[in-house]
Backbone as JSON Lines, residues from 0, in Angstrom:
{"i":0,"aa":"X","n":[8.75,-10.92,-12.94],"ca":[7.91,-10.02,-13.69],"c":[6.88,-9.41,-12.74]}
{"i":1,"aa":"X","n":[6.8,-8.19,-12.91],"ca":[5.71,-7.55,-11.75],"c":[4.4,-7.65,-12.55]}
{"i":2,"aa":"X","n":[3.64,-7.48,-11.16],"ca":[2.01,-7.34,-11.94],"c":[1.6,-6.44,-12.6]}
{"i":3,"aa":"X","n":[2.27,-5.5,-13.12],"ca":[1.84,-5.1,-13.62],"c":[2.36,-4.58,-14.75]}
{"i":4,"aa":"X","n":[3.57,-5.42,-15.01],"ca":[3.69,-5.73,-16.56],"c":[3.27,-6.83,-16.94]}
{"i":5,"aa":"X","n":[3.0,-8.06,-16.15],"ca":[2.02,-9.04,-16.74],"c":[0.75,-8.59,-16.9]}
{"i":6,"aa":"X","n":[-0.19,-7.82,-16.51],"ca":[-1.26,-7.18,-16.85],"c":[-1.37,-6.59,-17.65]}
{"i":7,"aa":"X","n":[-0.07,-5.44,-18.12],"ca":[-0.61,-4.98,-19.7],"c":[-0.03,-6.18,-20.59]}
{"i":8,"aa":"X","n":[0.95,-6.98,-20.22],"ca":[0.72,-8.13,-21.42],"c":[-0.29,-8.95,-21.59]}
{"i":9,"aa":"X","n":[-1.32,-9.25,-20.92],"ca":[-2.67,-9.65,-20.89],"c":[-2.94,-9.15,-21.42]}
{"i":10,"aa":"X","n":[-3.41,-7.65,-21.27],"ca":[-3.99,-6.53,-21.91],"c":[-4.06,-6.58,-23.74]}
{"i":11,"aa":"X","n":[-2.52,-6.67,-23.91],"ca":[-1.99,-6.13,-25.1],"c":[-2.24,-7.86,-25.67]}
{"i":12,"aa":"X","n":[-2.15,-8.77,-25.49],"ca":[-2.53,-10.14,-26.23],"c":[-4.33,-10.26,-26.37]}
{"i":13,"aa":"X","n":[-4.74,-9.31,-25.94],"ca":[-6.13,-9.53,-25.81],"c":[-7.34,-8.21,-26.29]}
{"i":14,"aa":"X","n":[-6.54,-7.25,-26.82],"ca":[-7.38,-6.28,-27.03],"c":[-6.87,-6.5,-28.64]}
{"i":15,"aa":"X","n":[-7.01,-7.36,-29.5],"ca":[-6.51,-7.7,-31.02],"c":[-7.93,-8.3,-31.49]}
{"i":16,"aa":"X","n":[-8.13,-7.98,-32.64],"ca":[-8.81,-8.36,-33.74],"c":[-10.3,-8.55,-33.15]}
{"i":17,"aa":"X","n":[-10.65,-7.22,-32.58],"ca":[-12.08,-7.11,-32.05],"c":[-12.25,-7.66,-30.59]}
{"i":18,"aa":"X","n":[-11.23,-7.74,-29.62],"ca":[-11.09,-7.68,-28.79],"c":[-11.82,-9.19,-28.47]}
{"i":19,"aa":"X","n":[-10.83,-10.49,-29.27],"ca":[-11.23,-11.74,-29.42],"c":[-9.67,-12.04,-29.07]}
{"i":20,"aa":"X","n":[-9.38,-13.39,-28.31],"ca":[-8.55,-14.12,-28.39],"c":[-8.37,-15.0,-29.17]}
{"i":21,"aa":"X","n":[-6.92,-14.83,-30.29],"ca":[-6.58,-15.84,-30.81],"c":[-6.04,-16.9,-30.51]}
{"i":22,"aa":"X","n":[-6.51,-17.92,-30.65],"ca":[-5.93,-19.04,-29.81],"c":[-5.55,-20.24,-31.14]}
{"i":23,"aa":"X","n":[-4.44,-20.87,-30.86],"ca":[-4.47,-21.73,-32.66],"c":[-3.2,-23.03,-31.32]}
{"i":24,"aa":"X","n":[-3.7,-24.13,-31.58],"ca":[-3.66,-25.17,-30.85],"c":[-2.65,-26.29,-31.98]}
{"i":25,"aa":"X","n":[-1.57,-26.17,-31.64],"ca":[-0.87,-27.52,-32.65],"c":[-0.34,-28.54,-31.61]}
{"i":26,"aa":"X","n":[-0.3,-29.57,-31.63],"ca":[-0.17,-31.29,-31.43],"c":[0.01,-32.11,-32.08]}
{"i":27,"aa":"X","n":[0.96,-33.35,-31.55],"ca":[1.44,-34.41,-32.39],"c":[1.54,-35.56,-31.62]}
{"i":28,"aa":"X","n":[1.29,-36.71,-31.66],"ca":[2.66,-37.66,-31.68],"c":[3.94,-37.88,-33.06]}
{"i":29,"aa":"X","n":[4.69,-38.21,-31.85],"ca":[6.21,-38.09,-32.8],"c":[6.78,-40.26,-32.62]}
{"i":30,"aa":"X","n":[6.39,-40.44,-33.9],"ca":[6.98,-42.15,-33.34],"c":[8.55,-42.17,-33.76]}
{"i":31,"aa":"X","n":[9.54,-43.63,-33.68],"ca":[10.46,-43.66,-34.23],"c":[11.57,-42.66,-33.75]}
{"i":32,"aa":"X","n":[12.02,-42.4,-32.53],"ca":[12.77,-41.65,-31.81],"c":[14.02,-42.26,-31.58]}
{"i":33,"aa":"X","n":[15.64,-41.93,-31.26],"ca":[16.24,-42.54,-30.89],"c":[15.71,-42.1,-29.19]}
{"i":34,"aa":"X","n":[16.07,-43.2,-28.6],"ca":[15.59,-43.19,-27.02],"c":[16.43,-42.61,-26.15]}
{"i":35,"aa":"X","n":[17.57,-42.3,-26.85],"ca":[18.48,-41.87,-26.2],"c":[18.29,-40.06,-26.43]}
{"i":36,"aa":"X","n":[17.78,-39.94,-27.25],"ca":[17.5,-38.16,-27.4],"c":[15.94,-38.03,-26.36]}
{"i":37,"aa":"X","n":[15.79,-39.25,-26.2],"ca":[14.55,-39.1,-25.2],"c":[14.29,-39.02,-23.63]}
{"i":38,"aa":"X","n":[15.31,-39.74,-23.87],"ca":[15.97,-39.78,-22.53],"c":[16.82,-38.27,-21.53]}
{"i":39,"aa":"X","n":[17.07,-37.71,-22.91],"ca":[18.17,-36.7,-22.3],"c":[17.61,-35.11,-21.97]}
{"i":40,"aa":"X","n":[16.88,-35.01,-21.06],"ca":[16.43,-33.81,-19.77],"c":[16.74,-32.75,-20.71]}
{"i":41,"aa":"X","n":[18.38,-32.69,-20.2],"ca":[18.9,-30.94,-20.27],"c":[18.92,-30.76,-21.96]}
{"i":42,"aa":"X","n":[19.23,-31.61,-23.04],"ca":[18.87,-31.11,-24.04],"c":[17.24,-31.16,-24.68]}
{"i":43,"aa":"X","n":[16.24,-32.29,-24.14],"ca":[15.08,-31.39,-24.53],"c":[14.77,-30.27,-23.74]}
{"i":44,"aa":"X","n":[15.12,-29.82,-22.76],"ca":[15.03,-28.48,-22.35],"c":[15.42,-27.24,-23.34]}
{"i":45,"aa":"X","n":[16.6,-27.41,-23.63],"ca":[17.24,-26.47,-24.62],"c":[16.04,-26.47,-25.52]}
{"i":46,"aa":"X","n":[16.14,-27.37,-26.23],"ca":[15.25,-27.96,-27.71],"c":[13.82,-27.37,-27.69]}
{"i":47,"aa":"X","n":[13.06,-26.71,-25.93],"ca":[11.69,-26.07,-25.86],"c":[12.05,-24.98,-26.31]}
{"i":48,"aa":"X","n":[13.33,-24.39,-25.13],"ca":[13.27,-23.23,-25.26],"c":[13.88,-22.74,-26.48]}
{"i":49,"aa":"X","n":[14.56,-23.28,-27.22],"ca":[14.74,-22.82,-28.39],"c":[13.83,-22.92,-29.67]}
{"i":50,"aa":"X","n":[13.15,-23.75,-29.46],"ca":[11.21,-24.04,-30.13],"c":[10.43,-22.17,-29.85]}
{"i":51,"aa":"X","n":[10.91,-21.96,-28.52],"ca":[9.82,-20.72,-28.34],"c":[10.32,-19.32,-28.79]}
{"i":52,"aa":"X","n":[11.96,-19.49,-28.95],"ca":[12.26,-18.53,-29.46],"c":[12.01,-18.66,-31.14]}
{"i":53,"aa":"X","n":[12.09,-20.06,-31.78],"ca":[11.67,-20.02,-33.06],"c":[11.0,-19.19,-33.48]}
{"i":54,"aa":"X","n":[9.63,-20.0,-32.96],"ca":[8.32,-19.22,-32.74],"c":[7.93,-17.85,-32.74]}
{"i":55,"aa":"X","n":[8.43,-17.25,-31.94],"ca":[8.5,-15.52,-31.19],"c":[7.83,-15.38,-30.02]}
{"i":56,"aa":"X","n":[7.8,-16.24,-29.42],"ca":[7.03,-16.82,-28.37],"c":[8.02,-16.57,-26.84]}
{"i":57,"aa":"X","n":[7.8,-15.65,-25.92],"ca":[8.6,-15.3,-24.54],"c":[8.41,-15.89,-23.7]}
{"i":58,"aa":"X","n":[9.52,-16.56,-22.99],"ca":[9.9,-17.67,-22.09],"c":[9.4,-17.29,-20.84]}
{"i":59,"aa":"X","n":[8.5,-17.55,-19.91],"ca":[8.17,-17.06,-18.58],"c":[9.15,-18.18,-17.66]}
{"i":60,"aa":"X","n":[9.02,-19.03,-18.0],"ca":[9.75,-20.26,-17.08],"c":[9.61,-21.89,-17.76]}
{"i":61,"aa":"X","n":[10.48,-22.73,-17.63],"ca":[10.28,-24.28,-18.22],"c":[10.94,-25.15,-16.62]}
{"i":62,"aa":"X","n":[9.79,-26.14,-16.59],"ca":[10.06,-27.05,-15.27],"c":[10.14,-28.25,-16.53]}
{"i":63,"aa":"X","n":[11.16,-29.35,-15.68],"ca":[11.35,-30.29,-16.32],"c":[11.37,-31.48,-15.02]}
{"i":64,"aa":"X","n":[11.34,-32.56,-15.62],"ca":[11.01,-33.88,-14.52],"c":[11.33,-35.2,-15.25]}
{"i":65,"aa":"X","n":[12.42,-36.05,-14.72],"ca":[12.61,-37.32,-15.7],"c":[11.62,-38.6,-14.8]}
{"i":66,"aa":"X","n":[11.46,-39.9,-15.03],"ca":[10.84,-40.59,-14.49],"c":[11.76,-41.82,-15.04]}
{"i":67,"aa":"X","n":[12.2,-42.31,-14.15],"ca":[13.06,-43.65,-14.49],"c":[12.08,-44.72,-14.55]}
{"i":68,"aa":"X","n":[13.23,-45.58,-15.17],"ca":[12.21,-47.27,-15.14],"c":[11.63,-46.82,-16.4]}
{"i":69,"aa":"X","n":[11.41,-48.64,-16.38],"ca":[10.6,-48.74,-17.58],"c":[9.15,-48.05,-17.45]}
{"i":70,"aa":"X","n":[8.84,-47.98,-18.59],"ca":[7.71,-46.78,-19.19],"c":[8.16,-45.46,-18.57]}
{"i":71,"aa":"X","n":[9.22,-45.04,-18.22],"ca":[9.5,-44.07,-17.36],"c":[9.38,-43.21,-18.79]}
{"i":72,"aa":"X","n":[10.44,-41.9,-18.35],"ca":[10.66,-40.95,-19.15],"c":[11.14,-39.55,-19.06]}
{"i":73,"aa":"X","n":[10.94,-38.64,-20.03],"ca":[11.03,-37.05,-19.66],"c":[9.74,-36.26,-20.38]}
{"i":74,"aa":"X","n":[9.63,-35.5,-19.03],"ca":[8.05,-34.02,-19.21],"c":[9.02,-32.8,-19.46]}
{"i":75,"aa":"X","n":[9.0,-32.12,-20.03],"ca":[9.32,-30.16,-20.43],"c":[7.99,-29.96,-20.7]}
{"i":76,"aa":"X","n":[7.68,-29.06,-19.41],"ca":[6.74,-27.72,-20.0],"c":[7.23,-26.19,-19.9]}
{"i":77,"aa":"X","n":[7.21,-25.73,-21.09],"ca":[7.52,-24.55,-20.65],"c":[6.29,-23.27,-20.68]}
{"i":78,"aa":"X","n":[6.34,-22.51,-19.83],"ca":[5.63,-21.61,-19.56],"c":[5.82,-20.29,-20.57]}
{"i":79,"aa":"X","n":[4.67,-19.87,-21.67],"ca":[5.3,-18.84,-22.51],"c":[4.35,-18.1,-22.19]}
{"i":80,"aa":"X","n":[4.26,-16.61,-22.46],"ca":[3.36,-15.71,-22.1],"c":[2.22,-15.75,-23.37]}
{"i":81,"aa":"X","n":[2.35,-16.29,-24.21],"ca":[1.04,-16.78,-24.98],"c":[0.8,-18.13,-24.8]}
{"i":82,"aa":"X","n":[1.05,-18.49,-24.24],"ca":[0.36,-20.36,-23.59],"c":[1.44,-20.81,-22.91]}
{"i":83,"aa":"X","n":[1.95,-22.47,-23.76],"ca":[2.41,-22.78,-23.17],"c":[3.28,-24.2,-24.49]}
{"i":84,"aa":"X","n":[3.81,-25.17,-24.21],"ca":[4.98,-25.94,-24.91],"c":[5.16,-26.98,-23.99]}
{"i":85,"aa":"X","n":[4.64,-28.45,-24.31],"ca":[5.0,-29.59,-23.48],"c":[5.38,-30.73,-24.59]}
{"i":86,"aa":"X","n":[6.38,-31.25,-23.83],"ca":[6.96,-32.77,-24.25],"c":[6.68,-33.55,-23.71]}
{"i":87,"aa":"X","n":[6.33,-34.83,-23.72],"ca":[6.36,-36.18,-22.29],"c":[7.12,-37.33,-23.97]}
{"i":88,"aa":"X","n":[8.03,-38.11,-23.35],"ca":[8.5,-38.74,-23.77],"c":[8.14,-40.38,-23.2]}
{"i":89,"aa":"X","n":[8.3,-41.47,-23.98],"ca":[8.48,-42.46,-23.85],"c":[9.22,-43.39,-24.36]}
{"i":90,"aa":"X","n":[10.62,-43.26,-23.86],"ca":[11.84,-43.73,-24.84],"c":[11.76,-45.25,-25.26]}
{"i":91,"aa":"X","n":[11.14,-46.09,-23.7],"ca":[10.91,-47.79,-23.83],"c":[10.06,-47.36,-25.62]}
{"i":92,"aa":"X","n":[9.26,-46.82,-25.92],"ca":[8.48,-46.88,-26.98],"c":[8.63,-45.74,-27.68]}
{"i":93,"aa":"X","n":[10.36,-45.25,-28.21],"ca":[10.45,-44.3,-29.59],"c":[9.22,-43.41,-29.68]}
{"i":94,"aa":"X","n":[8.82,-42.86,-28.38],"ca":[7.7,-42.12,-28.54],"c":[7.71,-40.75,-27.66]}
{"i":95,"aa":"X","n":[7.0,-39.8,-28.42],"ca":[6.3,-38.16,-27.5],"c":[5.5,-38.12,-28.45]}
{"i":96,"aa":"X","n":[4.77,-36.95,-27.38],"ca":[4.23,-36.08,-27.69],"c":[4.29,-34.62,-27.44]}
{"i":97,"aa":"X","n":[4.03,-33.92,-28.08],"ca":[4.23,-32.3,-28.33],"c":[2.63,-31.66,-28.54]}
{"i":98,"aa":"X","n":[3.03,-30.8,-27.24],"ca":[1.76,-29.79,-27.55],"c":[2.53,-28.2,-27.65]}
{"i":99,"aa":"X","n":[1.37,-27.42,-28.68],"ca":[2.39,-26.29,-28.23],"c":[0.98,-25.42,-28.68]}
{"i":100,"aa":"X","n":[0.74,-23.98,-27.26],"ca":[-0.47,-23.93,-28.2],"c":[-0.01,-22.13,-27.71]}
{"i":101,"aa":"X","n":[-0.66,-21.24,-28.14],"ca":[-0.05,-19.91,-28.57],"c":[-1.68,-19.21,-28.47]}
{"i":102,"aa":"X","n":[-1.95,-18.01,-27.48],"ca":[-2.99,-16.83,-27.83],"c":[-2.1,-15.58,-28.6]}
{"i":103,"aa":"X","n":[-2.76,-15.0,-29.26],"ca":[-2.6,-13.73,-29.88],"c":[-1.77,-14.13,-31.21]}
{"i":104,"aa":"X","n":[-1.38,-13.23,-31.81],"ca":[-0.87,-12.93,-33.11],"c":[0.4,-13.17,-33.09]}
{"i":105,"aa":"X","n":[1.43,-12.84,-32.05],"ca":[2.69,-12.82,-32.25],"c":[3.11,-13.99,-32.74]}
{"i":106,"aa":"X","n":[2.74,-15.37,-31.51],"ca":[3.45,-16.48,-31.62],"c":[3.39,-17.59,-32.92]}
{"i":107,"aa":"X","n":[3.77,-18.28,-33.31],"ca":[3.68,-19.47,-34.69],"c":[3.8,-20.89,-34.06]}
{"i":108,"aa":"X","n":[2.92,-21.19,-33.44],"ca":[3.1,-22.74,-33.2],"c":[3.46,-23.6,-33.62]}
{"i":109,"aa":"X","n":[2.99,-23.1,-34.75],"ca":[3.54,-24.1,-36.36],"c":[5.6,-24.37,-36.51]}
{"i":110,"aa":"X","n":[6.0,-23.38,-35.78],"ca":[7.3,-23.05,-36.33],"c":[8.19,-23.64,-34.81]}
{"i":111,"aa":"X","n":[7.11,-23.75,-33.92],"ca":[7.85,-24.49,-32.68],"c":[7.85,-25.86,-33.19]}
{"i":112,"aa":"X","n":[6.84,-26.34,-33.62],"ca":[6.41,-27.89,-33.23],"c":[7.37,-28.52,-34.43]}
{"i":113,"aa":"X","n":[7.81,-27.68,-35.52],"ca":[8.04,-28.15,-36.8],"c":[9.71,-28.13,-36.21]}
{"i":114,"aa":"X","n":[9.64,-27.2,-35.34],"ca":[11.64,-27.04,-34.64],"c":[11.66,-28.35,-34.28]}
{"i":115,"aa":"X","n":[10.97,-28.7,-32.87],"ca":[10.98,-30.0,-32.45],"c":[10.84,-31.26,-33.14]}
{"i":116,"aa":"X","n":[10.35,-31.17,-34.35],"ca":[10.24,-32.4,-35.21],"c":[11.94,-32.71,-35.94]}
{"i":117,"aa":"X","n":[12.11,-31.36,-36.2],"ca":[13.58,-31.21,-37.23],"c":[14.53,-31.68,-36.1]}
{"i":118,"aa":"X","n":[14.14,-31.76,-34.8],"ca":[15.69,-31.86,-33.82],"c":[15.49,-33.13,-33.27]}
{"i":119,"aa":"X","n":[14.05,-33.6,-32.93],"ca":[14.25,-35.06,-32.5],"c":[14.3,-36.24,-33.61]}
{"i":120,"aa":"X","n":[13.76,-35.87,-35.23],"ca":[13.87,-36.46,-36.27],"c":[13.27,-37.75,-36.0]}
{"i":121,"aa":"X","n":[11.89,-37.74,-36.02],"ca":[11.21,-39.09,-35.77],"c":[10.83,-39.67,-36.72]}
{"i":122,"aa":"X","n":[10.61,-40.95,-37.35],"ca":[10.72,-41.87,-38.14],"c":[9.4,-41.34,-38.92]}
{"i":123,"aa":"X","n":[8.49,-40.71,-38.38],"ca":[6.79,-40.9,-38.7],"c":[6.09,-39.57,-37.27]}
{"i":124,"aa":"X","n":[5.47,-38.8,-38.23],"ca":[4.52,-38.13,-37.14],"c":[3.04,-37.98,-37.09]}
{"i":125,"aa":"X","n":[2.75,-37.41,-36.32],"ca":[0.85,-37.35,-36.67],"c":[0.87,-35.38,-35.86]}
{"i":126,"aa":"X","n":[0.23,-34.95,-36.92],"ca":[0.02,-33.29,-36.03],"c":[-1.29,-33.05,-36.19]}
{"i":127,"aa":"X","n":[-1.77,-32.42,-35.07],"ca":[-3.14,-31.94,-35.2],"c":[-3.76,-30.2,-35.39]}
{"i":128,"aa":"X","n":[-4.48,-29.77,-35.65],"ca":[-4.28,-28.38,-35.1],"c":[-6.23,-27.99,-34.8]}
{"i":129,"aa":"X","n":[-5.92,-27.14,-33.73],"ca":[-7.36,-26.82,-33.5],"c":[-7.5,-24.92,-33.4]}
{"i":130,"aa":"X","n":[-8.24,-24.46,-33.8],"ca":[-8.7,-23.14,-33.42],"c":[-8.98,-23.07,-32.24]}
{"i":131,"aa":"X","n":[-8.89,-22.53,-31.13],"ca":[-9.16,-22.07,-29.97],"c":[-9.6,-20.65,-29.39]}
{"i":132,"aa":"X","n":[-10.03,-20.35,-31.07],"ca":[-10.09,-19.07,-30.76],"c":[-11.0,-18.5,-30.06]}
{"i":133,"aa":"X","n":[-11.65,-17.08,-29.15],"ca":[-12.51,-17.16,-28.2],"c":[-13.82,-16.7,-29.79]}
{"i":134,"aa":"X","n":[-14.69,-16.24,-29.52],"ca":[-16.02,-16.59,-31.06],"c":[-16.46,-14.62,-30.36]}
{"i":135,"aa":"X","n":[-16.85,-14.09,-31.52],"ca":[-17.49,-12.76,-31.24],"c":[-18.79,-12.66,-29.95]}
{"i":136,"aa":"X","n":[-19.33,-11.9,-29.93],"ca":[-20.01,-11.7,-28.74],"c":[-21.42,-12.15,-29.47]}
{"i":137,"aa":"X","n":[-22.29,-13.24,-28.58],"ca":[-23.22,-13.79,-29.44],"c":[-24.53,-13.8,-28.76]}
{"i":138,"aa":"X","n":[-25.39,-14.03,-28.72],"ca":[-26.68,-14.23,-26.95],"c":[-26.38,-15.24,-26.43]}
{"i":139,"aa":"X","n":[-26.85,-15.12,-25.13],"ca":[-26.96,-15.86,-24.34],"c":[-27.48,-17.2,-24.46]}
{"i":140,"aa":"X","n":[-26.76,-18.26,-24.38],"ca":[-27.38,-19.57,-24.43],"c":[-26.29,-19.77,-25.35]}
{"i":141,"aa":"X","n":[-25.59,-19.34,-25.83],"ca":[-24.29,-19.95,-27.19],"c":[-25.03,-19.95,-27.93]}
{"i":142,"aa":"X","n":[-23.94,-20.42,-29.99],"ca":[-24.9,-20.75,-30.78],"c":[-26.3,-21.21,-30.64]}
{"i":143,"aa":"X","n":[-26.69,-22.43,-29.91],"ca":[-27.55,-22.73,-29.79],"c":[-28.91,-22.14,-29.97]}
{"i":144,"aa":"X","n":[-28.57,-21.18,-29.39],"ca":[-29.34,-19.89,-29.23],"c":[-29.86,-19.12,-30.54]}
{"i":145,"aa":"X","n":[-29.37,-18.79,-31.37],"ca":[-29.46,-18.81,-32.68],"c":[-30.22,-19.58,-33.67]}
{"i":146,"aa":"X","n":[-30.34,-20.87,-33.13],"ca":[-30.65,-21.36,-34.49],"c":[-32.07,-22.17,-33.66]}
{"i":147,"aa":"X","n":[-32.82,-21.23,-32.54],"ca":[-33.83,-21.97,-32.13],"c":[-34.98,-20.98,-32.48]}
């Protein structure tokens, strides 16, 4: 991608809704895994990148890394042009976690993380979600500032 189509995609994710970044942050642990879907690299790879197309979310790149041995495991992060999508697994313990977090309007985090839940099918989950959004233009000193 040249610089300078990544620059107007900066551009264009960032000049929305008063020229504020939307930022919307979803996370989980996932318990109750078979270990063997945890274990296996090249299909949670698939399983991101098909999370980001859920989503509407564009693939810049996904690095992946297994770690043998006990407590070992598998990392997918993939790189999307509104954030980003990570797994770390811990198969000894039927366990990940999933982050998946999205700027601007296009992407649905909600619709990645909920892919990944439907494909690894874990016994029990926990999801979180945070606003990240950037806050209107306010004085100097932050809220704080405001209310002194």
């Amino acid at each position: 991608m040249s610089a300078l189509k990544e620059s107007n995609i900066v551009e264009e994710l960032t000049k929305r809704k008063g020229d504020r970044i939307v930022g919307r942050h979803v996370y989980g642990n996932l318990h109750g895994i078979d270990p063997a879907k945890l274990w296996d690299e090249k299909a949670l790879r698939e399983m991101i990148i098909k999370a980001a197309e859920e989503a509407n979310m564009k693939l810049v790149e996904v690095k992946s890394w297994k770690f043998e041995g006990y407590h070992g495991g598998v990392s997918v992060i993939a790189l999307v042009i509104e954030s980003h999508i990570t797994i770390h697994t811990w198969p000894d313990y039927e366990y990940a976690t999933v982050d998946v977090y999205t700027c601007g309007d296009e992407g649905d985090p909600w619709k990645a993380f909920y892919y990944i839940v439907k494909t690894l099918q874990p016994e029990d989950y926990v999801v979180h979600y945070a606003d990240r959004s950037s806050m209107p233009k306010r004085p100097r000193g932050g809220l704080n500032a405001l209310t002194q």
